[in-house]
Backbone as JSON Lines, residues from 0, in Angstrom:
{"i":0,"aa":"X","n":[6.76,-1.56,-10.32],"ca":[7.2,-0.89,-11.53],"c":[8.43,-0.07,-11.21]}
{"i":1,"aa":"X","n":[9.18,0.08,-11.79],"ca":[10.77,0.22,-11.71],"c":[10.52,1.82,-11.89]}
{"i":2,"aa":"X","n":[9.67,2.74,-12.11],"ca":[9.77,4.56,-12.25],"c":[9.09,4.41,-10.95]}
{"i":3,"aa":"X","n":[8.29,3.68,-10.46],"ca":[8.35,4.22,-9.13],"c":[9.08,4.04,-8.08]}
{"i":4,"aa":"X","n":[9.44,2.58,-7.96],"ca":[10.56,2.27,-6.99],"c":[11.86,3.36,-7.29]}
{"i":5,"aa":"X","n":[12.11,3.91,-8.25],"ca":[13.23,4.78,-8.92],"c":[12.55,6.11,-8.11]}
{"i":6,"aa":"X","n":[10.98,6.62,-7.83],"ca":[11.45,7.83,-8.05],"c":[11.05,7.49,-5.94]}
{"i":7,"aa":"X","n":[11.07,6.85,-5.42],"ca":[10.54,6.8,-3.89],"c":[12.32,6.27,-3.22]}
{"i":8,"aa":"X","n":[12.89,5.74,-4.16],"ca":[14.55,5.81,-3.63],"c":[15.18,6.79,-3.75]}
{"i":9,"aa":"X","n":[14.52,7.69,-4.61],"ca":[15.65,9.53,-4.63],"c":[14.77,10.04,-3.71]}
{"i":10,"aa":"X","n":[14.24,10.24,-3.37],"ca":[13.25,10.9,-2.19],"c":[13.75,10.64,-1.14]}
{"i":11,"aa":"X","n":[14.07,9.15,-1.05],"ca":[14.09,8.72,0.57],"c":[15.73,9.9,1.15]}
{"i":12,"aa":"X","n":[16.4,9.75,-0.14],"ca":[17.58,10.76,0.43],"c":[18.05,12.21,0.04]}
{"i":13,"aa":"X","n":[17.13,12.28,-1.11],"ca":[17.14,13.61,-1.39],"c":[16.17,14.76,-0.65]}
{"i":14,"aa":"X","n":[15.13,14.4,-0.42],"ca":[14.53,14.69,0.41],"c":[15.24,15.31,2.05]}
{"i":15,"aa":"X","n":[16.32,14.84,2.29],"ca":[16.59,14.85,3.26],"c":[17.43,16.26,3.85]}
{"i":16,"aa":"X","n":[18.07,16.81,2.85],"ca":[18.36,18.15,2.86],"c":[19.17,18.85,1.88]}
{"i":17,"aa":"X","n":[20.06,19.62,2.36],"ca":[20.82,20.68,1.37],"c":[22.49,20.14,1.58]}
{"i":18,"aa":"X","n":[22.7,20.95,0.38],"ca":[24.7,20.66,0.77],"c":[24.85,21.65,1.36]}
{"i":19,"aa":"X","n":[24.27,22.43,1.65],"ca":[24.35,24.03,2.23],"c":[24.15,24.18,3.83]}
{"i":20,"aa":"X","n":[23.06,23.23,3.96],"ca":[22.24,23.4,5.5],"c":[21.9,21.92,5.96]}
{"i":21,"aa":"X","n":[21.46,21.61,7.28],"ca":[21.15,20.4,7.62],"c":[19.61,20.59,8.14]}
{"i":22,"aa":"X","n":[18.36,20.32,8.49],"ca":[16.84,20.27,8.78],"c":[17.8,20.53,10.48]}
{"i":23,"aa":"X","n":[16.38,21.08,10.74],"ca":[16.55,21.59,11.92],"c":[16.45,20.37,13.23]}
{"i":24,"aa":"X","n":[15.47,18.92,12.68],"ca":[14.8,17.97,12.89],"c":[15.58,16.72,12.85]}
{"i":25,"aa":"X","n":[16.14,16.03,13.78],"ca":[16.66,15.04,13.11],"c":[15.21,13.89,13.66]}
{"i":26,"aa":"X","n":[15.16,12.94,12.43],"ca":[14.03,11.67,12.75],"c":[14.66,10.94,13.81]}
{"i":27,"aa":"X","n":[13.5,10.48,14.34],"ca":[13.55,9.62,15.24],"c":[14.21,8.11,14.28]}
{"i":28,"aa":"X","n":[15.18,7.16,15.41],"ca":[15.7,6.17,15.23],"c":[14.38,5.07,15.5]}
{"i":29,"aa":"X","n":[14.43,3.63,14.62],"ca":[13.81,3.06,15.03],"c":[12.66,2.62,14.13]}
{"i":30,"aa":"X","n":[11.08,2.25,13.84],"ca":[10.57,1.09,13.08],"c":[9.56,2.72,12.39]}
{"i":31,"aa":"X","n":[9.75,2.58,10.96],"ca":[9.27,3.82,10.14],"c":[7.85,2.89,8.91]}
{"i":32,"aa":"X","n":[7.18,4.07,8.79],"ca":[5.59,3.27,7.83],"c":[5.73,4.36,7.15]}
{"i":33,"aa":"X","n":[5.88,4.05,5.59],"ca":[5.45,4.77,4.79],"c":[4.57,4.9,3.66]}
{"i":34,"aa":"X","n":[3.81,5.73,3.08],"ca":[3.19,5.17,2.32],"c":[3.11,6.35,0.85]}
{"i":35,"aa":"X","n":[3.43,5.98,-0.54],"ca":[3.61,6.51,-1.55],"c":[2.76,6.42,-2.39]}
{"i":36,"aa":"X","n":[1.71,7.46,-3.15],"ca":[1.42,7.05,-4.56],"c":[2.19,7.99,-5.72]}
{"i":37,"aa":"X","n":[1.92,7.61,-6.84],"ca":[2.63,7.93,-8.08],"c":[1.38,7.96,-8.99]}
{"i":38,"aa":"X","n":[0.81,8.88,-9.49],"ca":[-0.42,8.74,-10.82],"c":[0.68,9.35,-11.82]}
{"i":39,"aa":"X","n":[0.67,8.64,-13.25],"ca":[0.79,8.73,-14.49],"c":[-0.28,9.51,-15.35]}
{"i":40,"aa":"X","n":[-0.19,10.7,-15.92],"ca":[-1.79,10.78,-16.54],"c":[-2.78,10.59,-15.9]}
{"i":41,"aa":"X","n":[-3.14,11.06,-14.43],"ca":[-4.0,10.44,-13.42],"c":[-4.15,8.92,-13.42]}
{"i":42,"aa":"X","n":[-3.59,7.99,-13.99],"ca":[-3.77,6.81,-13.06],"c":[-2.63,6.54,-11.93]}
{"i":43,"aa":"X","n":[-3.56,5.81,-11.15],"ca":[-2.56,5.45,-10.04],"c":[-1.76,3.9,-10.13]}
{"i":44,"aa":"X","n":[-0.91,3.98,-10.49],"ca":[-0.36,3.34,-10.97],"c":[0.11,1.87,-10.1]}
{"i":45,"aa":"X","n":[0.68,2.4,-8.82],"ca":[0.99,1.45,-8.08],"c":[-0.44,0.72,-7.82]}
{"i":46,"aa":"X","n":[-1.66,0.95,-7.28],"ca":[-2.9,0.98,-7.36],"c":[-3.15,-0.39,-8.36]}
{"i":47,"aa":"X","n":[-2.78,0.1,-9.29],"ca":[-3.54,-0.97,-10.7],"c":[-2.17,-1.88,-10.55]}
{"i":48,"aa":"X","n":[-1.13,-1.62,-10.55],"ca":[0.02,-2.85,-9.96],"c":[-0.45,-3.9,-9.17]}
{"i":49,"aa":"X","n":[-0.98,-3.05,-7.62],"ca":[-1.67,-4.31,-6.6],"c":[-2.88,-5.26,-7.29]}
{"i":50,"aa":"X","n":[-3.2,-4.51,-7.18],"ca":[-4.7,-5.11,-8.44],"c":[-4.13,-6.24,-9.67]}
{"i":51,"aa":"X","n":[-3.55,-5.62,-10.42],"ca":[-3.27,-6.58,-11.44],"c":[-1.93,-7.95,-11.02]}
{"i":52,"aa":"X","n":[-1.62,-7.86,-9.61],"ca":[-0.92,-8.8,-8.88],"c":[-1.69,-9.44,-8.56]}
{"i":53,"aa":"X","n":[-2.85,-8.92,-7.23],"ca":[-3.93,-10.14,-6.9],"c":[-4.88,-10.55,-8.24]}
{"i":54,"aa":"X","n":[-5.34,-10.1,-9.22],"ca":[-5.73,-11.09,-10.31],"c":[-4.52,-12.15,-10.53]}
{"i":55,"aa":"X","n":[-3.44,-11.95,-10.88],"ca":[-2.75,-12.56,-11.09],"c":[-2.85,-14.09,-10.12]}
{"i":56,"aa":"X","n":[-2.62,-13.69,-8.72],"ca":[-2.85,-14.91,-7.58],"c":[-4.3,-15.65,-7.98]}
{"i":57,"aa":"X","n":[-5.05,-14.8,-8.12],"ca":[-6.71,-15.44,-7.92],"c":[-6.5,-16.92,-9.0]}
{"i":58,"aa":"X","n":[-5.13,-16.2,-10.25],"ca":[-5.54,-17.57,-11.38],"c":[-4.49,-18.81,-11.4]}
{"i":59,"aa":"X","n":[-3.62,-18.43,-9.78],"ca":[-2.03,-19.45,-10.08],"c":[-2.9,-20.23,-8.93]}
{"i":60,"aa":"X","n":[-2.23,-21.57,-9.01],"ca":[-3.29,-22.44,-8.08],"c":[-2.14,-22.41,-6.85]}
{"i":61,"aa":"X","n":[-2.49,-23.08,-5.48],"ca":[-1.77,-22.86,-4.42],"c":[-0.37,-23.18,-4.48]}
{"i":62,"aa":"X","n":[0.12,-23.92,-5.23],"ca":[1.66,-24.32,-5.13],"c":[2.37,-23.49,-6.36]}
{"i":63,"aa":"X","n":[1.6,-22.33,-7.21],"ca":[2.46,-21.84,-8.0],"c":[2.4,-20.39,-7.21]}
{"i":64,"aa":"X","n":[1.04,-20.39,-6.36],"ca":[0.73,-18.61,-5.63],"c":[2.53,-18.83,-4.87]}
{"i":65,"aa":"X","n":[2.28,-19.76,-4.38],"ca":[3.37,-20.25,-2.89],"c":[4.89,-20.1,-3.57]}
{"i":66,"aa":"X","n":[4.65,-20.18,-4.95],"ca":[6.56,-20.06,-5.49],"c":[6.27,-18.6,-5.64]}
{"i":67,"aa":"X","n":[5.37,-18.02,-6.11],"ca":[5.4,-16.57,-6.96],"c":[5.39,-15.48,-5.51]}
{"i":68,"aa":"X","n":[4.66,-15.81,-4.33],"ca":[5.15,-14.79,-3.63],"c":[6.17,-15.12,-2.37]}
{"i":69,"aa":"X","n":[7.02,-16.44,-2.99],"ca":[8.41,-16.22,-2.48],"c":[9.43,-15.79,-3.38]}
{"i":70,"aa":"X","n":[8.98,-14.96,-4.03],"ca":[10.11,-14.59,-4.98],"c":[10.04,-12.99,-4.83]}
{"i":71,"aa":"X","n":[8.45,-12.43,-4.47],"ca":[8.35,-11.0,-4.27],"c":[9.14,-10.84,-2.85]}
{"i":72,"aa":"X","n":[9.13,-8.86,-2.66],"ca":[9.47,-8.73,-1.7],"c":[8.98,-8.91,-0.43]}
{"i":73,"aa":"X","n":[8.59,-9.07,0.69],"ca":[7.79,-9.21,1.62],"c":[7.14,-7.44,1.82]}
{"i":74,"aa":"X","n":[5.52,-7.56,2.18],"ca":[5.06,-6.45,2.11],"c":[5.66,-5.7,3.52]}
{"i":75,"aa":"X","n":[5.42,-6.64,4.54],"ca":[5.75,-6.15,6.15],"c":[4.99,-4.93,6.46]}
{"i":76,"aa":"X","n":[3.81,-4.67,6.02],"ca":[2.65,-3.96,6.63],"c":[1.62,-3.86,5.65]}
{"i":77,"aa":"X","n":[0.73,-3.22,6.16],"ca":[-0.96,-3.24,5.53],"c":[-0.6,-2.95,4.04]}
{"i":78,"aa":"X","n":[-1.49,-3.81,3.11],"ca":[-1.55,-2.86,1.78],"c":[-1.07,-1.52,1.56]}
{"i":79,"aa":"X","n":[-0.04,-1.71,0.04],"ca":[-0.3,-0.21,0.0],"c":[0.87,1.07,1.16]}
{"i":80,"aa":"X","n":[1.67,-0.06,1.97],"ca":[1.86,0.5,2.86],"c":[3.41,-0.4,3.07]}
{"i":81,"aa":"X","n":[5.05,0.5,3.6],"ca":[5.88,-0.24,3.26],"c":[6.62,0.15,4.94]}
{"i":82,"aa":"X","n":[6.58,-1.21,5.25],"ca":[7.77,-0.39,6.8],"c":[9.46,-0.92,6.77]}
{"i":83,"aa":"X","n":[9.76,0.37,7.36],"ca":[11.76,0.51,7.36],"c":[12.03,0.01,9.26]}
{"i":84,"aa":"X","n":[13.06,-0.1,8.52],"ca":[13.58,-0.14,10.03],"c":[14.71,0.68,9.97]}
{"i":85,"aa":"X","n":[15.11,1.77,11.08],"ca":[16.14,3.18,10.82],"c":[16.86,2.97,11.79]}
{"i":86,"aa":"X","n":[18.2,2.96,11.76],"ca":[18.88,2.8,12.88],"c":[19.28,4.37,13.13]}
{"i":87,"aa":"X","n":[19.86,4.44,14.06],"ca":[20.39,5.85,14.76],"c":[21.41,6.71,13.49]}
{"i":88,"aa":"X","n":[22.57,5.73,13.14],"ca":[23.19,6.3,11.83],"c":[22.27,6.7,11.13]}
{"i":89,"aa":"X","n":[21.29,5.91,10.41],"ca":[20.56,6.28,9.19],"c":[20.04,7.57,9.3]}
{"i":90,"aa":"X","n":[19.43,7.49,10.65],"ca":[18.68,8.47,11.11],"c":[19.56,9.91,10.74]}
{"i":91,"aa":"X","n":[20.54,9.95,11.32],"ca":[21.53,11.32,11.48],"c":[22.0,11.59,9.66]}
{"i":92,"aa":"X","n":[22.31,10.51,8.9],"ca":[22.06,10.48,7.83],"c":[20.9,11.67,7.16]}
{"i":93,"aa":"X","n":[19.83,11.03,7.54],"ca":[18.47,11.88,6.95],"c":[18.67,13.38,6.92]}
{"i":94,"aa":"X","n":[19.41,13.88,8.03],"ca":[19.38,15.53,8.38],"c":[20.89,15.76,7.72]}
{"i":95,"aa":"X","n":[21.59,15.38,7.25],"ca":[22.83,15.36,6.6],"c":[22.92,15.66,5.31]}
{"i":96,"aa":"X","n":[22.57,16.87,4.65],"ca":[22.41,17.15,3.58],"c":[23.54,16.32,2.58]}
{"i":97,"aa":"X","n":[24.76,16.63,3.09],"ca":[25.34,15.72,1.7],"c":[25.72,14.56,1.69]}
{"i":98,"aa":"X","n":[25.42,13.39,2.79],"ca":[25.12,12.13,2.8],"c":[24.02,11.98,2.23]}
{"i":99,"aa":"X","n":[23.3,12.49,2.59],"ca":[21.65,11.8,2.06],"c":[21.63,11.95,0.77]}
{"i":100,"aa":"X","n":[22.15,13.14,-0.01],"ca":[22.53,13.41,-1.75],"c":[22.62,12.27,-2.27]}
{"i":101,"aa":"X","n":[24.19,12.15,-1.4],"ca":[25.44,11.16,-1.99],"c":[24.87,9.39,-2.21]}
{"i":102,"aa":"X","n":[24.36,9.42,-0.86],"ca":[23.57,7.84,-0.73],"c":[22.71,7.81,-1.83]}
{"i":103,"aa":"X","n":[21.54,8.75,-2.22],"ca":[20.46,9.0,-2.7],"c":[21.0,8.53,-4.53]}
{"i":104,"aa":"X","n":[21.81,9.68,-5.06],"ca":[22.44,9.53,-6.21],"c":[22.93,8.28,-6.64]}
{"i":105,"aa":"X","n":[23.53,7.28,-5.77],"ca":[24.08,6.19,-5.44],"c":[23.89,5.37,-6.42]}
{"i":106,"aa":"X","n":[22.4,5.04,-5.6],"ca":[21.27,4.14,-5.98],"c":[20.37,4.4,-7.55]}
{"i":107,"aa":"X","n":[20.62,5.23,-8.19],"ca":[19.89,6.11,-8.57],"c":[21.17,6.71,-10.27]}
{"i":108,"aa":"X","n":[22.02,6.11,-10.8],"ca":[22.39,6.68,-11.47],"c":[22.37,7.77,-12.18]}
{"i":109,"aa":"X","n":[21.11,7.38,-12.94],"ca":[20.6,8.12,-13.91],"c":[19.44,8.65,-13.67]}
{"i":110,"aa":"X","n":[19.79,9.63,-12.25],"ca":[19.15,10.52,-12.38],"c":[20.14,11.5,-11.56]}
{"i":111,"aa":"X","n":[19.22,12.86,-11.68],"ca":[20.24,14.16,-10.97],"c":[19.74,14.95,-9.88]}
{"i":112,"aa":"X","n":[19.82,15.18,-9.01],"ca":[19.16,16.14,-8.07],"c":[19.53,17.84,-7.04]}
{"i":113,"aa":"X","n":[18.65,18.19,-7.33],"ca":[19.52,19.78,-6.74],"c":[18.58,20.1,-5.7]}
{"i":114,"aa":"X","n":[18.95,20.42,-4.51],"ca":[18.51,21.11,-3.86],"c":[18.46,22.76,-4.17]}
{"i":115,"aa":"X","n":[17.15,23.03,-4.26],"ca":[16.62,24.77,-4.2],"c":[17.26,25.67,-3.22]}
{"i":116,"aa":"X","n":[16.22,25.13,-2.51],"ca":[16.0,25.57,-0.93],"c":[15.44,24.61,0.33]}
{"i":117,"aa":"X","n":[16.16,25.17,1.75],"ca":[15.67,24.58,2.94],"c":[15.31,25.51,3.78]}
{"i":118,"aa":"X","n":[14.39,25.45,4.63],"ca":[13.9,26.78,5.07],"c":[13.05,25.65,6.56]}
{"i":119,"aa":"X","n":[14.19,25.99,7.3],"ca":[13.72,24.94,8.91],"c":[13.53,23.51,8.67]}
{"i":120,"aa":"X","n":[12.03,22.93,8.48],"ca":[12.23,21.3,8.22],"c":[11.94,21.32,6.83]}
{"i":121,"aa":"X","n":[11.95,22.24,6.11],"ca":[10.81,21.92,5.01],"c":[12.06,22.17,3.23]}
{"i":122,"aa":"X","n":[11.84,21.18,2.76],"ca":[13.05,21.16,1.46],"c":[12.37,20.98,0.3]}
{"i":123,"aa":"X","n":[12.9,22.4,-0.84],"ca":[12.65,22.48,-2.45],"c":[13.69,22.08,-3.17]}
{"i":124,"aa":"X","n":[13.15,21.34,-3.97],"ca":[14.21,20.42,-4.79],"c":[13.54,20.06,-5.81]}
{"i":125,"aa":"X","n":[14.51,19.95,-7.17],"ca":[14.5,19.42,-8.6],"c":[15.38,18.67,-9.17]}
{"i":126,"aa":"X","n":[15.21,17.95,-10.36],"ca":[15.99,17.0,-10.8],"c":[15.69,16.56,-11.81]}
{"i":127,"aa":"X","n":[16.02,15.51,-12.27],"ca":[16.04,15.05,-14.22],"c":[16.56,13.55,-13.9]}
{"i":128,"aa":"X","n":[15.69,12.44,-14.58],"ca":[16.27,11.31,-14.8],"c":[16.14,11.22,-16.32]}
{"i":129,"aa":"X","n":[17.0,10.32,-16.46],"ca":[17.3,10.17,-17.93],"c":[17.72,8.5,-18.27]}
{"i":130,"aa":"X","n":[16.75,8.13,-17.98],"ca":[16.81,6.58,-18.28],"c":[15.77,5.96,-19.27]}
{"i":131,"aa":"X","n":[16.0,5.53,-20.54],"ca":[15.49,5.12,-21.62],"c":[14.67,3.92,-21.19]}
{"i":132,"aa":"X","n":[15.18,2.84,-20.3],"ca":[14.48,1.68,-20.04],"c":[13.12,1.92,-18.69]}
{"i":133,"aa":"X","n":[13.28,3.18,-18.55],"ca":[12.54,3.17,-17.03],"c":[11.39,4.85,-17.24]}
{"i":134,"aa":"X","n":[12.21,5.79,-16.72],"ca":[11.68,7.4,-17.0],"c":[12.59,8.14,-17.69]}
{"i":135,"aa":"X","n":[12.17,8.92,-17.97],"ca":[12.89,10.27,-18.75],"c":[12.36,11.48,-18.65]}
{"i":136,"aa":"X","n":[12.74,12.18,-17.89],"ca":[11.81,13.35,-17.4],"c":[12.85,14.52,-16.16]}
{"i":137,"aa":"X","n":[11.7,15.73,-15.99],"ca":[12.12,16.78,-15.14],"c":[11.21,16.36,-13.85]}
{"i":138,"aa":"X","n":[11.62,17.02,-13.05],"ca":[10.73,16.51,-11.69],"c":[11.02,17.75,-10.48]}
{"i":139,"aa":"X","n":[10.39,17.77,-10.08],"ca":[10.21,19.13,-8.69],"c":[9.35,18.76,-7.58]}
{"i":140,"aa":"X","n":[9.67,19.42,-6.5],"ca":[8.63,19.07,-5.35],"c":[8.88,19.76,-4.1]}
{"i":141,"aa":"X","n":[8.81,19.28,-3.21],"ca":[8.96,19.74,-1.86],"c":[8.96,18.37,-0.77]}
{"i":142,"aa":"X","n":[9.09,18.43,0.28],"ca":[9.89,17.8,0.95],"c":[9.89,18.17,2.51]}
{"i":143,"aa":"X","n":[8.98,17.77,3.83],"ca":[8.51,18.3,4.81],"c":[8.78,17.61,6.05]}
{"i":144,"aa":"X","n":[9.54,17.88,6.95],"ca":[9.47,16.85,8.26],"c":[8.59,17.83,9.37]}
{"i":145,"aa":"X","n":[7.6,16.74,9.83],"ca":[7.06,18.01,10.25],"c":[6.93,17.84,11.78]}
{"i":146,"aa":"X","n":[7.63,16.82,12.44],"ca":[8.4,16.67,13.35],"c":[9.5,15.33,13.4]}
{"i":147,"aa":"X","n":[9.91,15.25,14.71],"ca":[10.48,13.89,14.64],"c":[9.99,12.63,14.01]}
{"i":148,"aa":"X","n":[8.65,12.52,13.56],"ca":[8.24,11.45,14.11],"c":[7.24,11.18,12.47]}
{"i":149,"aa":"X","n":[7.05,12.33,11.51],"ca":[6.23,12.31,10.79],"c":[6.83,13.01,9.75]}
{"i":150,"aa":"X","n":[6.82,12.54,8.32],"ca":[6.97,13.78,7.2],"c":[5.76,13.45,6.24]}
{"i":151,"aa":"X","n":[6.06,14.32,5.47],"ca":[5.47,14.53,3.69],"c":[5.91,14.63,2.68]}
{"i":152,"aa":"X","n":[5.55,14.63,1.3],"ca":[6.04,14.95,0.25],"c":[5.62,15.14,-1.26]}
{"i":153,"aa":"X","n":[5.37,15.93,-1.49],"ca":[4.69,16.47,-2.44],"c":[5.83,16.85,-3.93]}
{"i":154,"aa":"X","n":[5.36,16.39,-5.09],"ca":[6.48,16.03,-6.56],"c":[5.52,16.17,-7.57]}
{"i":155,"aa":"X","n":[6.23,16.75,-8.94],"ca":[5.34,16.63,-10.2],"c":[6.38,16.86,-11.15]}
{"i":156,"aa":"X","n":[6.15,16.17,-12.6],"ca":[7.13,16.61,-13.21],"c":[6.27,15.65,-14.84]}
{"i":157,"aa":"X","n":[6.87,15.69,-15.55],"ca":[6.64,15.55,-17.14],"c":[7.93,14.6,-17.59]}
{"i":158,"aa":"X","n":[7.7,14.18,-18.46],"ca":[8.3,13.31,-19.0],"c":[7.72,11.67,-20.05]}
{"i":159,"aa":"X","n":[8.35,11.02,-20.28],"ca":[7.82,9.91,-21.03],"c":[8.71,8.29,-20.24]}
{"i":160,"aa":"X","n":[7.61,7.17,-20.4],"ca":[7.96,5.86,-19.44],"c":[8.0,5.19,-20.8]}
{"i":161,"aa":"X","n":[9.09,4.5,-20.63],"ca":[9.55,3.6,-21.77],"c":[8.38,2.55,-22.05]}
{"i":162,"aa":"X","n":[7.96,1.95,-23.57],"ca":[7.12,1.2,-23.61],"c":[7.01,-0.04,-23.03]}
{"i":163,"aa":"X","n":[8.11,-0.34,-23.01],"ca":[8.03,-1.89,-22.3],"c":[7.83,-1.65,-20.82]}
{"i":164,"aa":"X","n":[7.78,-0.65,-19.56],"ca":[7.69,-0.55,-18.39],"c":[6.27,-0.19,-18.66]}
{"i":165,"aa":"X","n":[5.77,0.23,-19.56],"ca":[3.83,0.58,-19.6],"c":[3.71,-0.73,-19.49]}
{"i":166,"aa":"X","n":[3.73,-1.73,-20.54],"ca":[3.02,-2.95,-20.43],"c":[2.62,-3.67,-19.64]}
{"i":167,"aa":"X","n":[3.67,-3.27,-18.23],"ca":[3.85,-3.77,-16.94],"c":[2.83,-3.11,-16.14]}
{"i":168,"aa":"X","n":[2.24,-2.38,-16.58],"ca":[0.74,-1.75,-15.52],"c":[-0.22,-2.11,-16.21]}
{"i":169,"aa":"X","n":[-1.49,-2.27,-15.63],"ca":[-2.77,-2.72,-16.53],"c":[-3.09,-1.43,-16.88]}
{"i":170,"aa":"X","n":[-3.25,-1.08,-17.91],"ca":[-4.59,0.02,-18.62],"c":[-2.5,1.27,-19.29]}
{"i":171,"aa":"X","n":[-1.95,0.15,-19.52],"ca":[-0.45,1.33,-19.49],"c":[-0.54,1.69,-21.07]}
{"i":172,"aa":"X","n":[-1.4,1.25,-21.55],"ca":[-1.13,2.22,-23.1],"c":[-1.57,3.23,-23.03]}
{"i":173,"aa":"X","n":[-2.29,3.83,-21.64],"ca":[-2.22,4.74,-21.52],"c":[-1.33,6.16,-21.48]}
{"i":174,"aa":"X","n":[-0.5,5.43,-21.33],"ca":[0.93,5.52,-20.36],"c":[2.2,5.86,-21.91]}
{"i":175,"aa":"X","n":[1.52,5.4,-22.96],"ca":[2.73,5.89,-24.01],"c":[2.45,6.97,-24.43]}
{"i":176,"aa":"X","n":[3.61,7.91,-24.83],"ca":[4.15,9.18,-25.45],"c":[4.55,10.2,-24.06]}
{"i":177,"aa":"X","n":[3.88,10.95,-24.02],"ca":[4.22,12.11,-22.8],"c":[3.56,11.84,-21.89]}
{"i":178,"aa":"X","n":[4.05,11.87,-20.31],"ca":[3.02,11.81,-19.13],"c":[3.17,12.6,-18.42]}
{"i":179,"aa":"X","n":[2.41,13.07,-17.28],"ca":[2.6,13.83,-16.45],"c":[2.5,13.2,-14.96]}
{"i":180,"aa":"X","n":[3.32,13.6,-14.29],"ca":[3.67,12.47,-13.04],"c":[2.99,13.33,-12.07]}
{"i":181,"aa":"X","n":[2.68,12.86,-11.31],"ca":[2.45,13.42,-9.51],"c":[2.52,12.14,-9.1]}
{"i":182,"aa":"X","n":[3.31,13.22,-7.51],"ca":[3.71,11.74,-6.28],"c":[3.11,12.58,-5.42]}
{"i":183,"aa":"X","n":[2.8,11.83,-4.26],"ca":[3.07,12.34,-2.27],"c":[3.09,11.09,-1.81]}
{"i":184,"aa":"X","n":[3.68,11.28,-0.38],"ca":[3.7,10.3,0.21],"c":[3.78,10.7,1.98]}
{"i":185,"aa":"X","n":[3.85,9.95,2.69],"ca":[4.14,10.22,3.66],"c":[4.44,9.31,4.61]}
{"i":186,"aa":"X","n":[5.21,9.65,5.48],"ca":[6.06,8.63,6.79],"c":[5.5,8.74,8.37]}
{"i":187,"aa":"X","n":[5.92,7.75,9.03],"ca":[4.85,7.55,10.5],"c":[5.86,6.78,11.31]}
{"i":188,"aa":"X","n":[6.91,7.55,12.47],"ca":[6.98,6.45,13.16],"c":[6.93,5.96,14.07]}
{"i":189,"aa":"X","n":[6.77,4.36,14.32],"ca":[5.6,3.84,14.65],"c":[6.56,2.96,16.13]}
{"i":190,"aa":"X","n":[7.49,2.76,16.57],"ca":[8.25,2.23,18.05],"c":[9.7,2.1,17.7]}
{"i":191,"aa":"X","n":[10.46,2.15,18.64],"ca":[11.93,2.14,18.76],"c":[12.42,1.15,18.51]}
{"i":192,"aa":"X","n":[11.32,-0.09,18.63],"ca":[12.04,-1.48,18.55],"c":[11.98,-2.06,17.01]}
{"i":193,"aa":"X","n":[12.08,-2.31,15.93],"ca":[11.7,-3.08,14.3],"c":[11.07,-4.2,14.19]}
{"i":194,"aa":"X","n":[11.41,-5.04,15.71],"ca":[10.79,-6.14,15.14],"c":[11.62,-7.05,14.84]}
{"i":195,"aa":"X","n":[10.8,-8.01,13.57],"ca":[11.5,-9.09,12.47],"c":[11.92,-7.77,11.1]}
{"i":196,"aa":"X","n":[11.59,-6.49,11.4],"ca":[11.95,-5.54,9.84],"c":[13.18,-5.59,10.16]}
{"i":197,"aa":"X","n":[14.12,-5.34,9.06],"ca":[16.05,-5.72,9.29],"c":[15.76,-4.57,8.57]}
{"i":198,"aa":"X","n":[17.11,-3.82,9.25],"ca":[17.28,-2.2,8.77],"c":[18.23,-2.23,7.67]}
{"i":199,"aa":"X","n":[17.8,-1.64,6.6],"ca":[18.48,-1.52,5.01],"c":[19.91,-1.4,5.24]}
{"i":200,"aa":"X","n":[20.57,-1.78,4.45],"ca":[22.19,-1.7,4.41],"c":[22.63,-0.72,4.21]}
């Protein structure tokens, strides 16, 4: 669903610091596991996504499963669960308050983000997207590295998800007029080497 992939791509760089200050922490380079939820109105949204994907497989027979999940993205770790590959730039990136903005905003048009405050590893931040086809809403949170090797992240905010992106979750009429969002998530990383994971552009 496109409000969450939207709100786990401003994180990945807003999150990362201030225009003011840089984290005291820079991440480790090298093969990263993360893992995000998003509840709408308390459902969990990504949750009923996986779910209403594998129904989906249980009813396509083997040569239509075999087109439909070469067209998704590859999971490249456990359920539920997404791994990066970080090179050394990216990395120095992360502690770079106004790269990580700049990258972050990028991707991310329509939406806005301010850093509060940074206070050692740990970052307060707010923002506003304003996208009719996707979210529309205020949003706040915090933002934690809590060493090289591990963070957190904690978000809530209000707003309304366009009707046609409800339809796209099972149980999403829930999901029309006003919602109330909460995220966390958190990162793990896991060896120096990636693997077959190819590090994002």
């Amino acid at each position: 669903m496109r409000v969450t992939l939207l709100m786990a791509g401003l994180l990945a760089g807003v999150c990362a610091g201030s225009q003011a200050q840089t984290l005291k922490t820079v991440p480790q380079a090298g093969l990263w596991e993360q893992e995000v939820q998003v509840l709408l109105n308390g459902q969990d949204v990504m949750g009923a996504l996986r779910l209403g994907q594998s129904a989906v497989m249980a009813r396509l027979s083997p040569a239509q499963r075999a087109q439909l999940q070469a067209m998704l993205p590859p999971q490249e770790g456990p359920v539920g669960k997404v791994r990066q590959c970080v090179t050394a730039p990216q990395a120095a990136v992360m502690a770079d308050p106004r790269a990580a903005l700049a990258r972050a905003l990028k991707t991310q048009p329509r939406c806005s983000a301010q850093i509060v405050s940074v206070t050692g590893d740990q970052v307060t931040f707010k923002g506003r997207c304003d996208d009719p086809a996707s979210f529309t809403g205020d949003y706040s949170g915090t933002y934690t590295l809590l060493d090289a090797t591990r963070w957190t992240y904690a978000m809530q905010g209000r707003g309304v998800v366009s009707p046609t992106l409800a339809e796209q979750v099972p149980g999403g009429a829930a999901l029309i007029g006003p919602v109330e969002m909460k995220a966390s998530g958190q990162g793990r990383w896991l060896a120096q080497e990636c693997g077959a994971v190819q590090p994002a552009p």
